[in-house]
TORTOR-61151 format. One line per field, with one value per atom (N, C-alpha, C): residue number from 1; atom name; x, y, z. Coordinates in pm, whole numbers. Example, Ala and Ser with C-alpha at 12.3 -4.5 7.8 and 13.67 -1.06 7.14 Angstrom:
num: 1|1|1|2|2|2;
atome: N|CA|C|N|CA|C;
X: 1319|1230|1320|1285|1367|1290;
Y: -569|-450|-330|-225|-106|3;
Z: 780|780|780|708|714|787;
END
This chain:
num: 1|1|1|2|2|2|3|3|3|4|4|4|5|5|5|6|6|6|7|7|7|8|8|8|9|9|9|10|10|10|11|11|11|12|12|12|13|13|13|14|14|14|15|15|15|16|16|16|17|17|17|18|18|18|19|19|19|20|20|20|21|21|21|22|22|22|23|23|23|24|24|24|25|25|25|26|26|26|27|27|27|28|28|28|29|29|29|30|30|30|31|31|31|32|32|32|33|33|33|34|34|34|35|35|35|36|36|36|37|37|37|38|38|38|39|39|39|40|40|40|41|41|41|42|42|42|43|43|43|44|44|44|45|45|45|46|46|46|47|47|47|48|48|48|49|49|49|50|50|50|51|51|51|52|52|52|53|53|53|54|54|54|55|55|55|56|56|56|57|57|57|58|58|58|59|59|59|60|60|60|61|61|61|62|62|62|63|63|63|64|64|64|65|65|65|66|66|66|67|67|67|68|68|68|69|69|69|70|70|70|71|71|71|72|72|72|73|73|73|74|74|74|75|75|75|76|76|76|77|77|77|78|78|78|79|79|79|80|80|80|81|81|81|82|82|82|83|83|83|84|84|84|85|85|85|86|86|86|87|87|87|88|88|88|89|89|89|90|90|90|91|91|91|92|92|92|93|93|93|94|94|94|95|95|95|96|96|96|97|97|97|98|98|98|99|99|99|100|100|100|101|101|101|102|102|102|103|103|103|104|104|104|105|105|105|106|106|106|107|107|107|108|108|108|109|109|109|110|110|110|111|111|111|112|112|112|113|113|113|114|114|114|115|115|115|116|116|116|117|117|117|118|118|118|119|119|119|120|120|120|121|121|121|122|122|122|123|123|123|124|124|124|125|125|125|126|126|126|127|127|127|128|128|128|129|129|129|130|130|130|131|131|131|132|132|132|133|133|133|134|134|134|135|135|135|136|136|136|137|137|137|138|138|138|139|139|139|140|140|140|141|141|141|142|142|142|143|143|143|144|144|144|145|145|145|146|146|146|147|147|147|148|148|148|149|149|149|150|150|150|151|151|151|152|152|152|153|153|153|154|154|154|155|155|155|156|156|156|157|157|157|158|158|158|159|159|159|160|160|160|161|161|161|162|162|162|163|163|163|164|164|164|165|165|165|166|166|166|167|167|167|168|168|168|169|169|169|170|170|170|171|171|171|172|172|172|173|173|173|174|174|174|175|175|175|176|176|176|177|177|177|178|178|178|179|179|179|180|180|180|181|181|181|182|182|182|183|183|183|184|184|184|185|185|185|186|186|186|187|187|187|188|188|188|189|189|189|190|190|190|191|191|191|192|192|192|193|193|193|194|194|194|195|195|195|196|196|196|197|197|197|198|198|198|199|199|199|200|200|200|201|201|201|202|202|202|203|203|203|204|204|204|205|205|205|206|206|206|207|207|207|208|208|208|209|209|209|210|210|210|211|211|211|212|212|212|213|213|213|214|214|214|215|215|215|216|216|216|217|217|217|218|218|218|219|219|219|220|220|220|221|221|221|222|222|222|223|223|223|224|224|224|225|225|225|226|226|226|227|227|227|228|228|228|229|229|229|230|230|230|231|231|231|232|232|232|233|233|233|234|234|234|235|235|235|236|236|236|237|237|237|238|238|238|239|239|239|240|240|240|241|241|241|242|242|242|243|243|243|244|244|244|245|245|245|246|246|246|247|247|247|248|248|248|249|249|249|250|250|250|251|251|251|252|252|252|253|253|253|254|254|254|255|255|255|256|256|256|257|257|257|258|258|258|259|259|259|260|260|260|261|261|261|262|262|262|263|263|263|264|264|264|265|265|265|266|266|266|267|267|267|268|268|268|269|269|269|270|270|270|271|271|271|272|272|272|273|273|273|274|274|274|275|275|275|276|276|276|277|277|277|278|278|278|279|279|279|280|280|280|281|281|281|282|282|282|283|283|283|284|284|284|285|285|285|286|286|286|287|287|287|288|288|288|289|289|289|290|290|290|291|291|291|292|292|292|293|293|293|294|294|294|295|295|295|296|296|296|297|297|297|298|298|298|299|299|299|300|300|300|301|301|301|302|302|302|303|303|303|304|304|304|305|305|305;
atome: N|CA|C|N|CA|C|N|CA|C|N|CA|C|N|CA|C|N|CA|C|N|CA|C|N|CA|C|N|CA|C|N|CA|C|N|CA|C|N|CA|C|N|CA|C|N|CA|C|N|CA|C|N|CA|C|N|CA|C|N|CA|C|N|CA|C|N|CA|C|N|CA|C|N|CA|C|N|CA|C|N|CA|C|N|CA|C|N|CA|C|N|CA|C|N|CA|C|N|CA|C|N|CA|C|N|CA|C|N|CA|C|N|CA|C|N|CA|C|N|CA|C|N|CA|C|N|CA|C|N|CA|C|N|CA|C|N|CA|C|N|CA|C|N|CA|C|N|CA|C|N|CA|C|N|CA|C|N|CA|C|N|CA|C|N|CA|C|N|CA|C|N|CA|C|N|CA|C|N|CA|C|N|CA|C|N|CA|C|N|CA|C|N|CA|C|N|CA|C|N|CA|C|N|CA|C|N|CA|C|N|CA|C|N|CA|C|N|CA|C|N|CA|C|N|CA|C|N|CA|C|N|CA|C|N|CA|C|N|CA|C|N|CA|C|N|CA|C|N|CA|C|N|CA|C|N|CA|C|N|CA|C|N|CA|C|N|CA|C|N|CA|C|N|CA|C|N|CA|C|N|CA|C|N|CA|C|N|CA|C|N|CA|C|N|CA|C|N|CA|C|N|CA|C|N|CA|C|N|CA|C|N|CA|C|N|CA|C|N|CA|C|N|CA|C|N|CA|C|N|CA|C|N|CA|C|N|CA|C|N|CA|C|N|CA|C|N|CA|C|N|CA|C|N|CA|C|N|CA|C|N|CA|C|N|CA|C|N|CA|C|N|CA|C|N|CA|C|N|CA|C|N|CA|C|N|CA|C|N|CA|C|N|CA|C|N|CA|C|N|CA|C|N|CA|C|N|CA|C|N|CA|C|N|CA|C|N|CA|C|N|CA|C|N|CA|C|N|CA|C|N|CA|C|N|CA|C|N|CA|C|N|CA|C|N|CA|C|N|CA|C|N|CA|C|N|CA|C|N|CA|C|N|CA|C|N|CA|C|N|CA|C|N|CA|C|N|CA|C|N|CA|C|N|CA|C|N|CA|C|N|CA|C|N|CA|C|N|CA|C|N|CA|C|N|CA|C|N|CA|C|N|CA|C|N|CA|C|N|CA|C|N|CA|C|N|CA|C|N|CA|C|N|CA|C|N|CA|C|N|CA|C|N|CA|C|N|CA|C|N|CA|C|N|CA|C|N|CA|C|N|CA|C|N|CA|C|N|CA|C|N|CA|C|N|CA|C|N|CA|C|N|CA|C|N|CA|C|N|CA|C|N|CA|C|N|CA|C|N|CA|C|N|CA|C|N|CA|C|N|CA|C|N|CA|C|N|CA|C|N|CA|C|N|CA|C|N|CA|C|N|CA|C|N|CA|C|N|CA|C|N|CA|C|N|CA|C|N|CA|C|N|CA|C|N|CA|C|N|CA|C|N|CA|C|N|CA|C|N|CA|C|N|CA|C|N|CA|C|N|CA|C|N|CA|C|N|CA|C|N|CA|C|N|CA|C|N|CA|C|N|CA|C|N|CA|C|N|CA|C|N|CA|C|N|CA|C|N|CA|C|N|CA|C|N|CA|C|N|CA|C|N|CA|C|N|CA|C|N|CA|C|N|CA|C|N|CA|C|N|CA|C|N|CA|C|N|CA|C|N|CA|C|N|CA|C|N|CA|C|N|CA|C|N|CA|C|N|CA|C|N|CA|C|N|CA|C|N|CA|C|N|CA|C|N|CA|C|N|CA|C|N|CA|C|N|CA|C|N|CA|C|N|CA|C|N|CA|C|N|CA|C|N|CA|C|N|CA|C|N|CA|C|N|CA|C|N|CA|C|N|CA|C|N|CA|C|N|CA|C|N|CA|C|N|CA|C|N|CA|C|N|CA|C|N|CA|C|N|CA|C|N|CA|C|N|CA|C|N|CA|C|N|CA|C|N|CA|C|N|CA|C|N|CA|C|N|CA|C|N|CA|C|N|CA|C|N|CA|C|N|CA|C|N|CA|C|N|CA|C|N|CA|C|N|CA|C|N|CA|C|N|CA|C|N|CA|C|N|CA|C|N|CA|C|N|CA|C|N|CA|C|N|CA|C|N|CA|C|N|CA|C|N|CA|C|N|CA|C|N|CA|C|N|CA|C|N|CA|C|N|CA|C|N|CA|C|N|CA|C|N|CA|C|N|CA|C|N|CA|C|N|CA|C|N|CA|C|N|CA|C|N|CA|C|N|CA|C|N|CA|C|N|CA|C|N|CA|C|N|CA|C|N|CA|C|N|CA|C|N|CA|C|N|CA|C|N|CA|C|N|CA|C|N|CA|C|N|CA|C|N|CA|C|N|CA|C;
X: 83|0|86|37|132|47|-98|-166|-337|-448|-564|-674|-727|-763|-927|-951|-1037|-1016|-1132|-1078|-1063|-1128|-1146|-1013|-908|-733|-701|-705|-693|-750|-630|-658|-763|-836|-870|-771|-660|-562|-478|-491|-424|-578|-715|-816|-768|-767|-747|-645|-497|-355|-421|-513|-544|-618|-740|-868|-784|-669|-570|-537|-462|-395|-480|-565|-659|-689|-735|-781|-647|-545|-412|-413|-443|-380|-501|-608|-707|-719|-671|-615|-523|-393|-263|-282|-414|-437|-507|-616|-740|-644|-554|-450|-334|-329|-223|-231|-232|-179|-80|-136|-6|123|215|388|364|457|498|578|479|550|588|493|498|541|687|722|773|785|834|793|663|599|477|478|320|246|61|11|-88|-68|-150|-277|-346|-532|-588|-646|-709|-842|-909|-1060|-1126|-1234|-1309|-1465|-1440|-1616|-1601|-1691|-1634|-1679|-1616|-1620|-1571|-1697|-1614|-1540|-1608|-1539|-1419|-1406|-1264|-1151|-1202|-1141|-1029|-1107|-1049|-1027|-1062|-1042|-872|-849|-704|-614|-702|-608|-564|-644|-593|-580|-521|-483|-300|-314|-126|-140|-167|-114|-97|-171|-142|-47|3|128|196|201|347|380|259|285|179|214|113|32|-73|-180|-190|-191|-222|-332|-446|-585|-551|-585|-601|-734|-788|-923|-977|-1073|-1107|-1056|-1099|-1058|-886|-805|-645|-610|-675|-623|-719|-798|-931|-879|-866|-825|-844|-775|-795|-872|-866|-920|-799|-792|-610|-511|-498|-383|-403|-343|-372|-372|-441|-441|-263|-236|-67|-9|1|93|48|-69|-91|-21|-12|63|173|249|402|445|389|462|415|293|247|312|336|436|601|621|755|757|631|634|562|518|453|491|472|494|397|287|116|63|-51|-154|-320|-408|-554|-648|-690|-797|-909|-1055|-1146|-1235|-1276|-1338|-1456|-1460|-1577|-1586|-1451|-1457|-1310|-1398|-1290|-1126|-1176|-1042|-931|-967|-856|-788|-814|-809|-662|-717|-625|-503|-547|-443|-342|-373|-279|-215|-288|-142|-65|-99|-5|120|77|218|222|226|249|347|465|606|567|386|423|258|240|78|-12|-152|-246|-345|-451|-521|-651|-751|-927|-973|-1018|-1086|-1222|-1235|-1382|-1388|-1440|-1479|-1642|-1681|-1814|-1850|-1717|-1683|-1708|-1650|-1680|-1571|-1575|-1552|-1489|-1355|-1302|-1235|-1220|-1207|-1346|-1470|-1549|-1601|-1589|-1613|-1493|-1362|-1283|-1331|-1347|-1404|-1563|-1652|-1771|-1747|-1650|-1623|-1559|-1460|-1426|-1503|-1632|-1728|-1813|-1815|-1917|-1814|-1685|-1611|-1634|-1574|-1532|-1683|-1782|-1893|-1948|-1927|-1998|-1892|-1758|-1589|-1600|-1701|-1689|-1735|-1690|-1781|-1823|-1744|-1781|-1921|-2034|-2165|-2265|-2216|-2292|-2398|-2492|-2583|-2575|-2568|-2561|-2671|-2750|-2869|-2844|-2840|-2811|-2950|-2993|-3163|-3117|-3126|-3119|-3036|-2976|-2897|-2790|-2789|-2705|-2506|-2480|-2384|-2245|-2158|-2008|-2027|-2057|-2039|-2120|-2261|-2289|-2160|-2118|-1991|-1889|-1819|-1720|-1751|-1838|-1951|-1949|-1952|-2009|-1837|-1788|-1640|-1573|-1615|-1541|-1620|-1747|-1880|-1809|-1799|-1819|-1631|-1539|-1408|-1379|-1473|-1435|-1547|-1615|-1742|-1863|-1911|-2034|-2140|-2248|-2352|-2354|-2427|-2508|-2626|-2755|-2850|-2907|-2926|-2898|-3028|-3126|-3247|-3261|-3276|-3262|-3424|-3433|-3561|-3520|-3590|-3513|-3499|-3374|-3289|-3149|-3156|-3084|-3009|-3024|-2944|-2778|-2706|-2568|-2515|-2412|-2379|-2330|-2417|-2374|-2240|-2105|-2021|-1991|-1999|-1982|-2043|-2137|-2219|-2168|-2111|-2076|-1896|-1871|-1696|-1739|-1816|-1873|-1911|-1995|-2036|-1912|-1814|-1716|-1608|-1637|-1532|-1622|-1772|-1863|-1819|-1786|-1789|-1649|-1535|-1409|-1436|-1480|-1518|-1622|-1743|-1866|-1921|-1889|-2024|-2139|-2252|-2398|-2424|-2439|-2433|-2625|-2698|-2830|-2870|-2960|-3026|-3165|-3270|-3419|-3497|-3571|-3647|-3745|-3712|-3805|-3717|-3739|-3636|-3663|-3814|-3829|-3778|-3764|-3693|-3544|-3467|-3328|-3292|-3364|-3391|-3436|-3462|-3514|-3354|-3372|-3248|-3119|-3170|-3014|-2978|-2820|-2748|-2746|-2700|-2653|-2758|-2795|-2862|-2844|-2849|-2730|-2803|-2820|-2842|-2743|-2767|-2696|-2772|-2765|-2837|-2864|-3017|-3094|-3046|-2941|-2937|-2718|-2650|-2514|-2505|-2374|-2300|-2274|-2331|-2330|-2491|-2596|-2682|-2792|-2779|-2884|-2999|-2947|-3116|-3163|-3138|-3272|-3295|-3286|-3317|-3475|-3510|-3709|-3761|-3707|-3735|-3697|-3577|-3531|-3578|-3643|-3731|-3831|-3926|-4025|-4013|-3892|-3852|-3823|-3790|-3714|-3740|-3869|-3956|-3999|-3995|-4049|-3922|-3788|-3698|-3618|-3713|-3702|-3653|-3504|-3513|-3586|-3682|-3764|-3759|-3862|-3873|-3960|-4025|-4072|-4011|-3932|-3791|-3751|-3704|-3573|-3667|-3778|-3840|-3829|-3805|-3827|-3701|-3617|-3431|-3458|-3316|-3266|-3325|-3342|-3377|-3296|-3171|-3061|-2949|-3006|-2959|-2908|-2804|-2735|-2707|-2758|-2809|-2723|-2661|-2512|-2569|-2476|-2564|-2401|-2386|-2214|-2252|-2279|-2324|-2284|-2324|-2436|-2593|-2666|-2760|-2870|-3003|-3065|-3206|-3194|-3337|-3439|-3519|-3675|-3693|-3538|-3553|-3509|-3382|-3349|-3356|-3357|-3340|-3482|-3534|-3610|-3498|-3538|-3483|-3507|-3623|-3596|-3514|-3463|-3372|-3258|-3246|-3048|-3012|-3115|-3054|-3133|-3148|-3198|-3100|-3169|-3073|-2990|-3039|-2974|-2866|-2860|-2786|-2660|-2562|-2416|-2347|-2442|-2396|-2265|-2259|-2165|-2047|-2036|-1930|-1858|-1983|-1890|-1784|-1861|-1797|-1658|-1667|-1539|-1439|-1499|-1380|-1327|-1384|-1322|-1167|-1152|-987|-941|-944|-878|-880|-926|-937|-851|-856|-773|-635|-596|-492|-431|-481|-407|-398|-483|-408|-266|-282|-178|-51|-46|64|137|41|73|137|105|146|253|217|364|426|416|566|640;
Y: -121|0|125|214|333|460|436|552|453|512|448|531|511|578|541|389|311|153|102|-59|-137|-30|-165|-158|-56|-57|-171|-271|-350|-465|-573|-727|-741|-849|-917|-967|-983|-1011|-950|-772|-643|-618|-603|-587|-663|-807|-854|-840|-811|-818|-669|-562|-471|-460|-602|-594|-658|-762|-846|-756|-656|-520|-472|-417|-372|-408|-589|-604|-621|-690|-693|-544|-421|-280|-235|-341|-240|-365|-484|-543|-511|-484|-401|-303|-203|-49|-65|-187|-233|-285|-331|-400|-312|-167|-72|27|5|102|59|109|111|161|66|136|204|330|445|425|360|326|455|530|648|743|793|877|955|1071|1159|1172|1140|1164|1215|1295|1333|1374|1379|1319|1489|1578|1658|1632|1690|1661|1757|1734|1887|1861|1942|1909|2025|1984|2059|2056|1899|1918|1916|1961|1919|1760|1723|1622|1581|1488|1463|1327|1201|1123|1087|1164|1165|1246|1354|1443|1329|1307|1288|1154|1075|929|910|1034|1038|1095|1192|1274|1190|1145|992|891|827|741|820|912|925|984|1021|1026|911|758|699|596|637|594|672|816|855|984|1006|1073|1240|1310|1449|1395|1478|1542|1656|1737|1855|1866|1931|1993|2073|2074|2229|2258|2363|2360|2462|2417|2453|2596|2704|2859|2860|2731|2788|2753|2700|2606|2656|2603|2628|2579|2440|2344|2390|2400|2423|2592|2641|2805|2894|2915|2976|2892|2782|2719|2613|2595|2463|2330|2200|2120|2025|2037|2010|2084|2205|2284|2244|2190|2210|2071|1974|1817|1851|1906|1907|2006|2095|2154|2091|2078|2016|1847|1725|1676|1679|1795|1807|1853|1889|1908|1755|1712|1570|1444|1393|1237|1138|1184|1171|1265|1210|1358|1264|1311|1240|1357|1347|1412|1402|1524|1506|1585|1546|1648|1656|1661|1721|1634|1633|1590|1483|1357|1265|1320|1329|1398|1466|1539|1635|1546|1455|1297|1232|1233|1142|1214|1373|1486|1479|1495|1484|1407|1273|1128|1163|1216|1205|1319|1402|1480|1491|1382|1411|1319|1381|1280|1164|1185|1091|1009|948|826|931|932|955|923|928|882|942|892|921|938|994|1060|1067|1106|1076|1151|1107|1205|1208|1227|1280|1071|1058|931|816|805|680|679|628|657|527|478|367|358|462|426|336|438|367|218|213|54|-16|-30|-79|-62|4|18|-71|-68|-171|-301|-363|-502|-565|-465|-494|-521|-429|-450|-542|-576|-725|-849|-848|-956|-1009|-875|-843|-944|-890|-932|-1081|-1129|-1249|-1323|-1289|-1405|-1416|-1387|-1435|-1323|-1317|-1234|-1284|-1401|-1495|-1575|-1511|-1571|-1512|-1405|-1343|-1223|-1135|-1087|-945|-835|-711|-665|-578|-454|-380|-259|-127|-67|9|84|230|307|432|486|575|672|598|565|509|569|619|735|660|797|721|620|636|490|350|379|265|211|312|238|189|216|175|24|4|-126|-208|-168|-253|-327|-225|-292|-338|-362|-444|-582|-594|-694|-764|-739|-830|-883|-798|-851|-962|-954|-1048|-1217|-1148|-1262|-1261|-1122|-1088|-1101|-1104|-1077|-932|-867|-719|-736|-643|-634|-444|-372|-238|-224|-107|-57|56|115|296|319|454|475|493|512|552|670|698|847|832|729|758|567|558|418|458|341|352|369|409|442|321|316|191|149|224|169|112|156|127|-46|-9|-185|-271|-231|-312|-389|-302|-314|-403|-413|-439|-609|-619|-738|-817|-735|-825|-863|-807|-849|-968|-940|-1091|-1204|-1203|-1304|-1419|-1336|-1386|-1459|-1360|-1405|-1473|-1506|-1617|-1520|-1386|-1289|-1244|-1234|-1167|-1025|-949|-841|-804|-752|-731|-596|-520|-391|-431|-340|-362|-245|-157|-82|-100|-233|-259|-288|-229|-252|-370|-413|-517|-617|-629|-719|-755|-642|-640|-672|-656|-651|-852|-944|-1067|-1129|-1216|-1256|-1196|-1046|-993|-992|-1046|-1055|-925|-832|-685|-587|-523|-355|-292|-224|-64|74|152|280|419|513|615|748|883|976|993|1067|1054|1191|1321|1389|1414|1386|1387|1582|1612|1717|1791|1889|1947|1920|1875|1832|1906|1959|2010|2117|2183|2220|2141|1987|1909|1838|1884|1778|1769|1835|1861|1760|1755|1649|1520|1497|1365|1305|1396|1356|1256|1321|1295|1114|1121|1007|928|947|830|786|849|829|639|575|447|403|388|362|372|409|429|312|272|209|174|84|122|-29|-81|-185|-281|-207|-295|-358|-274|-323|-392|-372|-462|-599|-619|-745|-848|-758|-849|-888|-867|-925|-1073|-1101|-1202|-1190|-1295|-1206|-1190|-1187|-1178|-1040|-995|-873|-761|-762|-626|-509|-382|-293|-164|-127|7|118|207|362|451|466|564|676|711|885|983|1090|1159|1065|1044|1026|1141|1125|1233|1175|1148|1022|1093|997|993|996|1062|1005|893|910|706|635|645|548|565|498|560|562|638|596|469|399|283|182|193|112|161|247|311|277|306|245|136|55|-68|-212|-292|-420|-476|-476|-509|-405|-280|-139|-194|-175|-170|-71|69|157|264|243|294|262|98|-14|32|51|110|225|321|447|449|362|332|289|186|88|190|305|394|442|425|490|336|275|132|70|98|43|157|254|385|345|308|318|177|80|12|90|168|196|298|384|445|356|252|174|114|55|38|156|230|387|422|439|554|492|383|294|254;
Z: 0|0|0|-111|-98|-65|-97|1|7|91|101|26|-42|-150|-162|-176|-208|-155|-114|-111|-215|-349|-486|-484|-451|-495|-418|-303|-225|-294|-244|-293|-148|-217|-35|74|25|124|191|122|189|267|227|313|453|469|555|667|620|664|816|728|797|889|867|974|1074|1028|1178|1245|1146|1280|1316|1256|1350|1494|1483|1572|1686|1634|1697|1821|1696|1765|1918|1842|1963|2092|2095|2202|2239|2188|2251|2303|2232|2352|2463|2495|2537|2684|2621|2745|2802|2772|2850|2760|2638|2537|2459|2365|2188|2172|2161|2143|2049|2077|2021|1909|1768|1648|1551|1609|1502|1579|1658|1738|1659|1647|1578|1441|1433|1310|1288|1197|1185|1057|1093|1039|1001|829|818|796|855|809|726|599|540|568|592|577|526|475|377|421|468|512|702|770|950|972|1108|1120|1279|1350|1486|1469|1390|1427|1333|1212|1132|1191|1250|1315|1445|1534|1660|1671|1542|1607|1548|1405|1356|1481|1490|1590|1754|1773|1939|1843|1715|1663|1645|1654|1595|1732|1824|2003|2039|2027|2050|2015|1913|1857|1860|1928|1989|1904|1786|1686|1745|1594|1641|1501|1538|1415|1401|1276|1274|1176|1193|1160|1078|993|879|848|878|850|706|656|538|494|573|555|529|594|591|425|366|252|130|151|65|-74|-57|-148|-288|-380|-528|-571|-444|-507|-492|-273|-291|-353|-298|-377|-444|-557|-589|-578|-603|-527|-554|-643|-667|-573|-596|-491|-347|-307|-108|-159|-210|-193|-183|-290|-326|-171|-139|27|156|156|266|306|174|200|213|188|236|441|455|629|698|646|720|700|756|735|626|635|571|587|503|502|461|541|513|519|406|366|361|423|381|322|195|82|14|-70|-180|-276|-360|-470|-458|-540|-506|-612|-713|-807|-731|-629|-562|-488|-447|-393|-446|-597|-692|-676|-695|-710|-620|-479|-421|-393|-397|-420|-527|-665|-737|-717|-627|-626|-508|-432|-292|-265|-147|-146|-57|27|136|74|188|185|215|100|141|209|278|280|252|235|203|342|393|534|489|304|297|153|48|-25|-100|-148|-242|-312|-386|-389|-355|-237|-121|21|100|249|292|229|312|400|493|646|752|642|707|664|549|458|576|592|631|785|880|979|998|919|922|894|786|803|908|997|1111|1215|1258|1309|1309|1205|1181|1228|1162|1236|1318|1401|1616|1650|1619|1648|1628|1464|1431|1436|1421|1417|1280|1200|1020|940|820|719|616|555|437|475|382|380|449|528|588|496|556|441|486|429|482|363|429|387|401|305|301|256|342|271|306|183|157|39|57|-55|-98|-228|-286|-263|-141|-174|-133|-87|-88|-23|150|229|175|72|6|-96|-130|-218|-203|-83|1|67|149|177|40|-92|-198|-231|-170|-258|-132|-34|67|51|89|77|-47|-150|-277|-309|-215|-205|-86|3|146|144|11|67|93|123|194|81|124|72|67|-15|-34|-71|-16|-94|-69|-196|-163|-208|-106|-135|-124|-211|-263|-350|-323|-418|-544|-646|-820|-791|-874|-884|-779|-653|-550|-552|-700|-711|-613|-611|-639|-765|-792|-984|-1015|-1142|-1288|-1234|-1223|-1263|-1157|-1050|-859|-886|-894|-906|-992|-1100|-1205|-1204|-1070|-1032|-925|-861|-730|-771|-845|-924|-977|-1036|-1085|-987|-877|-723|-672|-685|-608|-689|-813|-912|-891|-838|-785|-654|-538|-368|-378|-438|-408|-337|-361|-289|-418|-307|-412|-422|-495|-502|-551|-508|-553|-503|-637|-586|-595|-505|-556|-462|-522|-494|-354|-303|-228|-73|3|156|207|206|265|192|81|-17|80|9|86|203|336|444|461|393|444|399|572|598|616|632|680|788|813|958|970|887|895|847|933|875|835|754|736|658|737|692|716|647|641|656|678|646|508|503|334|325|354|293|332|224|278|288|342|303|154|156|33|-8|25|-45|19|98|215|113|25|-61|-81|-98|-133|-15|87|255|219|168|199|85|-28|-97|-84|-24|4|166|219|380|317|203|145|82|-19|-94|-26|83|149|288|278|405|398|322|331|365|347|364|467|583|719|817|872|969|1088|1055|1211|1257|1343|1440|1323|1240|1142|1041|999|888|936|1054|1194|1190|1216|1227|1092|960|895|853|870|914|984|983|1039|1198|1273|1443|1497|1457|1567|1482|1364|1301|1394|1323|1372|1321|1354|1268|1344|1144|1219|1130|1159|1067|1094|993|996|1128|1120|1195|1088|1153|1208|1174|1255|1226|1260|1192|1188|1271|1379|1471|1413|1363|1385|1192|1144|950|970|927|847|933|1081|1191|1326|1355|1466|1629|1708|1851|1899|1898|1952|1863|1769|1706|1732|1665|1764|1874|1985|2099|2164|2084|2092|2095|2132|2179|2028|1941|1784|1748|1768|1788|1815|1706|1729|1666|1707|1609|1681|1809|1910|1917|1851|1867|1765|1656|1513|1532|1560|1595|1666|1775|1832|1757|1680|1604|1469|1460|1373|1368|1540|1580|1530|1608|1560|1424|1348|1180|1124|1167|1095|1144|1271|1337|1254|1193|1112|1005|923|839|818|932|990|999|1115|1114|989|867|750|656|672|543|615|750|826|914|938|1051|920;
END
């Protein structure tokens, strides 16, 4: 690995090498704390969109390896308007060790790996979100000990973290079944890369307009907010669309009975998720969140030890 970009860039066997450390790193902290692999190194953050748990789970992931983080926040940089996105790579890696980004547009993405001296990473873009794809297969692990054969449901917005999920799921084994209203598919090509990773692993890849469809026999739940960052003029139309597509106790019933049901955050209670499901006994959406420092913190150990 020379920066984290995407999981489709990952064999299933670099996916894996990472969910071990992972779990390796968050028993080594769980039991005293993490040697100081990354001492004297550090780690720039740009961000573009805000964020608590990209923010701080990087930032106590390089403290706890001994390292700093430094924050740049949108106003210091203002990616590709003051400076360009070549020029913040080509200086900003000459002061850091790495640099993880989170943005807008995945292109600025590409940009700065290509002229950047050190490892990138994806913190998140418009794109897809594989800290968190890599962070949710971990979660299901920790939890079930397996992922091969297992069934994951995704009901809602076809967006980055559906795409990130599609290309871990169809590289490890998993089942997928994705339920979006029309207009709010996942994209042609996402599915069609996604499909040709199930075809290698013996994973199923399926879309269908219908939640309850998707939803029978899933070990896994999965929703997201129906309106991302950047999208907020159409919150009032997409409340509307995606009102059937509502996590609730009724969806949850028609799952597996022992389903376990995660949601990235921010969540927005009472749209895609009700309260009594979030913090409900099937609810492992807290566990997720946690395991965010620890799935990142392998990929950290991998790029910058």
């Amino acid at each position: 690995m020379k920066h984290f970009l995407s999981l489709a860039d990952l064999s299933d066997e670099e996916i894996w090498a990472l969910l071990e450390k992972a779990r390796a790193l968050k028993s080594e902290y769980l039991a005293g704390g993490n040697k100081p692999i990354l001492q004297g190194k550090s780690l720039g953050m740009i961000f573009q969109k805000p964020s608590l748990r990209t923010r701080v789970s990087f930032e106590m992931g390089m403290e706890h390896f001994g390292g700093h983080a430094i924050y740049i926040s949108p106003n210091e940089i203002r990616l590709g308007e003051r400076e360009s996105v070549p020029d913040v790579a080509r200086v900003l890696s000459r002061y850091v060790n790495g640099i993880m980004a989170r943005v807008f547009a995945h292109a600025d993405l590409i940009m700065l790996a290509e002229y950047s001296r050190v490892p990138v990473i994806n913190g998140l873009s418009d794109y897809n979100h594989p800290c968190q794809g890599l962070t949710d297969v971990f979660t299901v692990w920790e939890k079930r000990g397996e992922l091969r054969g297992l069934k994951l449901a995704y009901v809602g917005d076809g967006n980055n973290v559906c795409t990130s999920l599609l290309f871990a799921m169809s590289k490890l084994g998993m089942h997928m079944a994705v339920a979006s209203p029309k207009g709010y598919e996942p994209p042609a090509d996402v599915m069609a890369q996604a499909q040709a990773f199930a075809s290698r692993s013996g994973s199923r890849i399926s879309f269908t307009y219908d939640p309850r469809e998707a939803v029978a026999g899933a070990d896994v739940l999965y929703t997201d907010t129906w309106t991302s960052m950047g999208q907020e003029d159409t919150a009032a139309i997409r409340r509307q669309v995606f009102q059937p597509y509502q996590v609730n106790a009724q969806l949850v019933a028609a799952a597996a009975s022992d389903v376990l049901v995660m949601h990235c955050l921010p969540a927005h209670r009472g749209e895609e998720i009700t309260d009594d499901v979030m913090d409900g006994p099937r609810s492992i959406v807290f566990d997720q969140a946690e395991n965010r420092l620890h799935a990142q913190k392998a990929v950290l150990a991998e790029l910058l030890a």
